[in-house]
TIVOBA-93106 format. One record per residue (C-alpha): residue number from 1; residue in three letters; x, y, z. Coordinates in steps of 0.25 Angstrom, whole numbers, plus 5000, padded with zeros to 4 digits. Last residue first. Layout:
// residues N
<NUM; "ala"; <X; Y; Z>> ...
END
This chain:
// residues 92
<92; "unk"; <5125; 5497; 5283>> <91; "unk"; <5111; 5503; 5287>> <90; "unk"; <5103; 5501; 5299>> <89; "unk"; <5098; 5487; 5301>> <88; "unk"; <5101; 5477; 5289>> <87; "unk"; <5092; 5471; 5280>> <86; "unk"; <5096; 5459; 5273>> <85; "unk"; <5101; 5459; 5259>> <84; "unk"; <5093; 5455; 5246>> <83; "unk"; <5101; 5452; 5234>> <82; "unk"; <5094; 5450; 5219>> <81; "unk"; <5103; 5439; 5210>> <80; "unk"; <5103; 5441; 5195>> <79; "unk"; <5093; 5445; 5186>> <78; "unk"; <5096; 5433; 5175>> <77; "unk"; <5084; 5425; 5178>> <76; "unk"; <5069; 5434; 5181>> <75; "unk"; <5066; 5432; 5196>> <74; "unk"; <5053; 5443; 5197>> <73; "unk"; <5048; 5452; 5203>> <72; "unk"; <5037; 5460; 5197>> <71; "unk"; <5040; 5475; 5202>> <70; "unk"; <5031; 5488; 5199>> <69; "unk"; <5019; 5483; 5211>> <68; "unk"; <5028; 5474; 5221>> <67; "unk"; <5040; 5486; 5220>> <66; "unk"; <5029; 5498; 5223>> <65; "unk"; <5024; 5490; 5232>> <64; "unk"; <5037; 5487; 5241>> <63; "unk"; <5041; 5501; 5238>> <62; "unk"; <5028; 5506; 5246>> <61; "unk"; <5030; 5496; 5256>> <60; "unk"; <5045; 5502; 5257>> <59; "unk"; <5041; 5516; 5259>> <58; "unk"; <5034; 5514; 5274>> <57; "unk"; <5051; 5510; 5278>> <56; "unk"; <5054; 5526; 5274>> <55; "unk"; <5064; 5525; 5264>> <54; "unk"; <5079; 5525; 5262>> <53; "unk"; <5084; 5520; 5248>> <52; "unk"; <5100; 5514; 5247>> <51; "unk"; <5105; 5513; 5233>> <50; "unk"; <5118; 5505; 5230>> <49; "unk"; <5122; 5499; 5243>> <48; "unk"; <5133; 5489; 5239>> <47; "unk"; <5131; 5474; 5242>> <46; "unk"; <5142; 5464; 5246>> <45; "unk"; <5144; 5449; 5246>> <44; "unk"; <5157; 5452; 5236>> <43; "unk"; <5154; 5443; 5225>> <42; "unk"; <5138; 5444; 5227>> <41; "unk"; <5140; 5457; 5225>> <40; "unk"; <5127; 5463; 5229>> <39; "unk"; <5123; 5479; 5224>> <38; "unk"; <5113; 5484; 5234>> <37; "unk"; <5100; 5492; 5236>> <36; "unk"; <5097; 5496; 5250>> <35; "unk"; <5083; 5502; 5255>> <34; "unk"; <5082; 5507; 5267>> <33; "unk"; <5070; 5511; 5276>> <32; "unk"; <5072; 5522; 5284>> <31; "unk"; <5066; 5524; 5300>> <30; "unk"; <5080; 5519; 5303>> <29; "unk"; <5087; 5511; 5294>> <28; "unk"; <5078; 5498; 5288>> <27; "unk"; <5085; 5490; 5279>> <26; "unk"; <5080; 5484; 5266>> <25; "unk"; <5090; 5477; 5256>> <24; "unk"; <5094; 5477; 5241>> <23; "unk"; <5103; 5470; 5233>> <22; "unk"; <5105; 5469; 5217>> <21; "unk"; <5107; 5485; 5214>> <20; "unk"; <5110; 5491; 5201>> <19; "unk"; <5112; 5506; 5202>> <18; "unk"; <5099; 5513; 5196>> <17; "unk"; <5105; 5529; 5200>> <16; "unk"; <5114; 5538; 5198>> <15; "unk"; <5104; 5551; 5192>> <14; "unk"; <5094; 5554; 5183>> <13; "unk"; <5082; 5546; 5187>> <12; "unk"; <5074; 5559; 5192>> <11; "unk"; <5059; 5556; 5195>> <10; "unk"; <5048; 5564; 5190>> <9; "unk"; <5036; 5564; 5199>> <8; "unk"; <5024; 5554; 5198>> <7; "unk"; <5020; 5552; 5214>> <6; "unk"; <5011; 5540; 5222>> <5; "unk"; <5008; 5544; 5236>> <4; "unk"; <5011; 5534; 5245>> <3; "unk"; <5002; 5531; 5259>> <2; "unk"; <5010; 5523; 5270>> <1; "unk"; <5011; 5509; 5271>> 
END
């Protein structure tokens, strides 16, 4: 994994942005990483790409840590139904 630096600088959350999202997949295009979150209708068997993130592939170990160290996962009742999707080659 290469080096990280870590940074304190103001971050602007004005703006259109925290769009609910209950799928997610991983997909390698190129040299780029992507990172695909999805709104599932289970009714409708389709998902609706509503953030898309490209990073370098060495950036998702750092993620993956960050996630492992901030996040306790957990199954509480009541959140609903997570979706994962297979990755896909290219982009579709």
């Amino acid at each position: 994994m290469p080096p990280t630096k870590t940074i304190a600088c103001p971050v602007d959350t004005q703006g259109d942005f925290g769009v609910y999202a209950n799928a997610f997949r991983v997909m390698q295009d190129g040299s780029d990483a992507v990172l695909d979150f999805c709104l599932y209708s289970e009714q409708d068997n389709a998902a609706k790409t509503v953030s898309r993130v490209r990073v370098p592939p060495s950036f998702l170990g750092v993620i993956l840590l960050r996630l492992q160290a901030t996040v306790e996962v957990s199954d509480p009742e009541g959140v609903g139904k997570l979706y994962v999707m297979p990755d896909v080659r290219g982009l579709n």
